[in-house]
Each structure stands twice: as C-alpha cells, then as structure tokens.
C-alpha positions as CSV (number, residue, x, y, z in Angstrom):
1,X,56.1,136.4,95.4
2,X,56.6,135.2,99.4
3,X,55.4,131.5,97.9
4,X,58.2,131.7,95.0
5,X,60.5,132.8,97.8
6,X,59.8,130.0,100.2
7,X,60.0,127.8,97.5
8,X,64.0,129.1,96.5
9,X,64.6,129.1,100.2
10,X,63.5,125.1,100.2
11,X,65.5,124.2,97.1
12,X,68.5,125.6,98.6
13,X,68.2,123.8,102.3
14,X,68.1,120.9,99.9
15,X,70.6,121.6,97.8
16,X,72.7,122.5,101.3
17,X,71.8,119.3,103.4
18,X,72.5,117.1,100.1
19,X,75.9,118.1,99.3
20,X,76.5,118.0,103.3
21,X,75.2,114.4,103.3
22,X,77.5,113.3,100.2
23,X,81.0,115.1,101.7
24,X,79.9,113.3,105.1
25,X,79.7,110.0,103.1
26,X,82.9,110.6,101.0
27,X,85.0,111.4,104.2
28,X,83.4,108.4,105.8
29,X,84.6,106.1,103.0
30,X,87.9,107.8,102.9
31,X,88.4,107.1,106.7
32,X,87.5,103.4,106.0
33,X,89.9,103.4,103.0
34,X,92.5,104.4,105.0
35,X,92.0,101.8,107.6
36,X,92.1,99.2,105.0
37,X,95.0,100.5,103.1
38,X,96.9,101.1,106.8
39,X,97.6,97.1,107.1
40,X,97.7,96.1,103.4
41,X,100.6,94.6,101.8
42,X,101.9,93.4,99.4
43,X,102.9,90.1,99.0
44,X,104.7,91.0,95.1
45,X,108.3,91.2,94.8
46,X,109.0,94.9,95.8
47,X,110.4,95.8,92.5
48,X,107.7,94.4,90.0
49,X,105.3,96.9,92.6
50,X,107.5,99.8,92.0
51,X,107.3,99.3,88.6
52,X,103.6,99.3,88.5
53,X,103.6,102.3,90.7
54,X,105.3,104.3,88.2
55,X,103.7,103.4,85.3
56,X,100.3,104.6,87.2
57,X,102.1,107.8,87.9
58,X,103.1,107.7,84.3
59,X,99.4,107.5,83.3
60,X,98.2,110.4,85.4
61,X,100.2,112.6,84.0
62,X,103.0,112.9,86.3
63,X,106.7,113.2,85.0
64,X,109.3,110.7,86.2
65,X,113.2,111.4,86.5
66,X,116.1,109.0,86.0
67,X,115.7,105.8,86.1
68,X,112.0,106.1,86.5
69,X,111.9,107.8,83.5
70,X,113.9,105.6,81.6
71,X,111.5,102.6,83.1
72,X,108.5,103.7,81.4
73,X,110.1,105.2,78.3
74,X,109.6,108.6,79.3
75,X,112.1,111.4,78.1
76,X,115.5,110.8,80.3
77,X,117.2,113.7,78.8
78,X,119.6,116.5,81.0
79,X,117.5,119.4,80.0
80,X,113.8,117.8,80.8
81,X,115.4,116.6,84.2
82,X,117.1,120.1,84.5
83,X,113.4,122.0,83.8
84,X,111.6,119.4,86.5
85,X,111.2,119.0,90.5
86,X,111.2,115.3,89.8
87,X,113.4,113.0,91.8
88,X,114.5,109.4,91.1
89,X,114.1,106.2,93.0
90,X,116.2,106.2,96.0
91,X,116.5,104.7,99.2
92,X,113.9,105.6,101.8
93,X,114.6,108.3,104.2
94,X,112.7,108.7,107.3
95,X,112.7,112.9,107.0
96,X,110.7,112.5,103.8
97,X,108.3,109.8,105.1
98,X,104.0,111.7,105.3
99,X,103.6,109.3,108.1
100,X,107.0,110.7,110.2
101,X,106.1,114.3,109.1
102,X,102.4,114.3,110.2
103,X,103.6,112.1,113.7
104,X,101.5,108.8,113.7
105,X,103.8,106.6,114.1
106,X,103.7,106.2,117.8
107,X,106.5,104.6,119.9
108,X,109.7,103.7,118.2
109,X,110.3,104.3,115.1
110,X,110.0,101.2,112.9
111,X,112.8,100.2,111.3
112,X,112.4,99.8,107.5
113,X,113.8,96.5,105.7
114,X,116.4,97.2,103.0
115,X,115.1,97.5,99.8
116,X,112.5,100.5,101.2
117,X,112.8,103.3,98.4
118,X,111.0,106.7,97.6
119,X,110.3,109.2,94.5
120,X,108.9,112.2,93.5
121,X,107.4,113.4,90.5
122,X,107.3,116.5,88.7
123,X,104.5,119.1,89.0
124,X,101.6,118.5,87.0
125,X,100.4,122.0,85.8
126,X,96.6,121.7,85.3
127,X,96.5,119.8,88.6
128,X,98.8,122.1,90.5
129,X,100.1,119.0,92.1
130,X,103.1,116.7,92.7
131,X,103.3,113.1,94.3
132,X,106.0,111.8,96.4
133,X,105.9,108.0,97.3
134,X,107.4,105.7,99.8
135,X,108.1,102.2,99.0
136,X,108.0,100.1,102.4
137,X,110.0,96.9,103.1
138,X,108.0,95.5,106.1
139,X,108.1,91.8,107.8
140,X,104.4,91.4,106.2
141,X,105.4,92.3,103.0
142,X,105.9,95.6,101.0
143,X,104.0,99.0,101.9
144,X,103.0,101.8,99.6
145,X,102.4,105.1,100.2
146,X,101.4,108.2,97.9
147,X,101.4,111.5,98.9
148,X,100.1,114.9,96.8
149,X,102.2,117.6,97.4
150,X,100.0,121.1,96.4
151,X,101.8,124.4,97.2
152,X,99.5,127.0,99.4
153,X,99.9,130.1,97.1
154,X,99.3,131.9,100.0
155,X,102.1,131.6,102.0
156,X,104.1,129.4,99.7
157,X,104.3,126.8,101.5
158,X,104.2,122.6,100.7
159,X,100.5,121.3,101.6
160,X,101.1,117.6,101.8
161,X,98.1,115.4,101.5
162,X,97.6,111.1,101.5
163,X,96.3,109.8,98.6
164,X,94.3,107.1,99.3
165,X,92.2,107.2,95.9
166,X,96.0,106.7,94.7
167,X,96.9,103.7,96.7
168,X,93.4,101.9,96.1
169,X,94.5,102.3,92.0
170,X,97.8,100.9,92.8
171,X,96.0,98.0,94.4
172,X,93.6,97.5,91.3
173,X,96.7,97.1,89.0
174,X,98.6,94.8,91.7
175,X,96.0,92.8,93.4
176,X,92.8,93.3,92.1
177,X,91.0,90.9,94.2
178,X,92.4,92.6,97.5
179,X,91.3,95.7,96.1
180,X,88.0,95.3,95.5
181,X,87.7,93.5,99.3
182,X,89.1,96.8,100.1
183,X,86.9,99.3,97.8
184,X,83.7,96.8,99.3
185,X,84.5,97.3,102.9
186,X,85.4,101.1,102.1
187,X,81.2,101.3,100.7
188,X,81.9,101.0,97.2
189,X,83.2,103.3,94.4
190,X,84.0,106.8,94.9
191,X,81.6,109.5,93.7
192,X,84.5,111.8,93.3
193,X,88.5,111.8,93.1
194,X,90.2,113.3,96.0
195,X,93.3,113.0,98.6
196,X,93.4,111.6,101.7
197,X,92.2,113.6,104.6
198,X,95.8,113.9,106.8
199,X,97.8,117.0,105.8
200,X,101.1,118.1,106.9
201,X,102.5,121.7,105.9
C-alpha cells in the first residue's frame, strides 16, 4: 500500500512540474511573440489589411456590423445589428486603444496617421468572448492590434486581453514569410491557443 502510495505521489509531482514546465514555456513564447509583433508592420495598403482582418474575424466565428458585414457578405440587416454589440469600422480613438488603457505607451502620446481605424465584433457565445481591433497608421507602415474582450461574471466587469495568437494569424494571411520569421524567433508553434498576457479591466 505505502509503495502504491509513493508511487501516486511520484506521478503527480510529475504531472505537476510538467504542466509547470509547458505554461513557463507558453508564456515565454508569448512574451517573445509580443516583442516581435511590437515593431511589425505592415508594409500593405492599410485597407487590403483591414480587409484581411475581417475576414479572419469572419472565420473565427465572430460577427461583423455595417460595413464589415457587408465586406465579407455577412448578414447587414437592422435586426441582426440591433440583437449584436458589434461595431463598425471607424476612425481610431485613443480612449478605446488596449495599449492607452493598460498605460504603455510612455512619453507623448503618438500621434496616429489618418487612415488609423478600429472595430469590434459581436460576442461569440461558446467562447464567451469579443474582439476589438485597432488599425494603426504609423510612419513605418500600418499596425494591428487585437484585443479579446471576456466579461468577469463576477463583478461584471470587461477583462480585456492582447491577442497575440490573433495578430501572428493576421500575419500568416498578410505576410507569411514575416510571420514565420516571427513564429521562429517566438520558438515555434504554439502547443495551445491563448490571449496575450496584458490585461486591463
């Protein structure tokens, strides 16, 4: 009995110190895919990447409004829009913006080149998540950022979350050779899909 016991008791260290070795690893990777994806751009016409970003919404099952909708031929109708959270392209505002909200962007504000836009989709009910994203207009070219939006049951409030798994698919579709510099540098392929680690509630 006290060997079968030991024995349990050594399966479960390993059990413990493996899945602490593997969440180590993933936030390692995620830390390096957010250094990469911090000074990537796109060098793409702003609008033919915004188009590719809501078609990858589109295909993870997020709803689109407006003219986001009508883009990727999902249902535009007043009562669909009138039933969702969704929100259509429009200009960028700073107040919205994961990295303003969460305060990294040290020093003066940058200032954003015309043509920077944002969106949010609907809820997703299995997922119990929402994404907004910011469309950048930099000197070095165009900036995209997704963030998941989850609500904390608990106090009902927004838990917003940077998607970096998101933006390394965006890159795939856009730029595939960048992204796989990106995914190498990162340590490869995730073992998992997940958010990014910075929150903001």
């Amino acid at each position: 009995m006290k060997r079968t016991a030991a024995s349990i008791a050594v399966s479960f260290a390993g059990l413990f110190s493996g899945a602490c070795a593997s969440a180590q690893a993933s936030r390692a990777r995620e830390e390096k895919l957010q250094a990469e994806l911090d000074v990537f751009r796109y060098s793409q016409p702003p609008a033919e990447v915004w188009q590719v970003v809501r078609q990858l919404l589109a295909d993870r099952g997020c709803l689109l409004a407006g003219i986001d909708a009508k883009a990727i031929g999902q249902d535009s109708s007043a009562f669909t829009q009138f039933l969702s959270s969704a929100r259509e392209t429009r200009p960028y505002s700073e107040e919205e913006g994961l990295l303003q909200m969460l305060g990294l962007m040290a020093g003066p504000k940058p200032k954003f080149g015309e043509g920077s836009v944002s969106l949010d989709t609907g809820w997703r009910r299995r997922e119990g998540d929402r994404y907004h994203v910011d469309g950048l207009v930099m000197p070095d070219g165009f900036r995209v950022i997704f963030t998941r939006v989850q609500q904390d049951i608990s106090n009902y409030r927004e838990i917003r979350t940077r998607d970096v798994e998101m933006e390394l698919a965006l890159a795939k579709r856009v730029d595939p050779q960048a992204a796989a510099r990106i995914e190498a540098s990162a340590g490869g392929a995730a073992q998992g899909g997940g958010a990014g680690n910075a929150r903001a509630r």
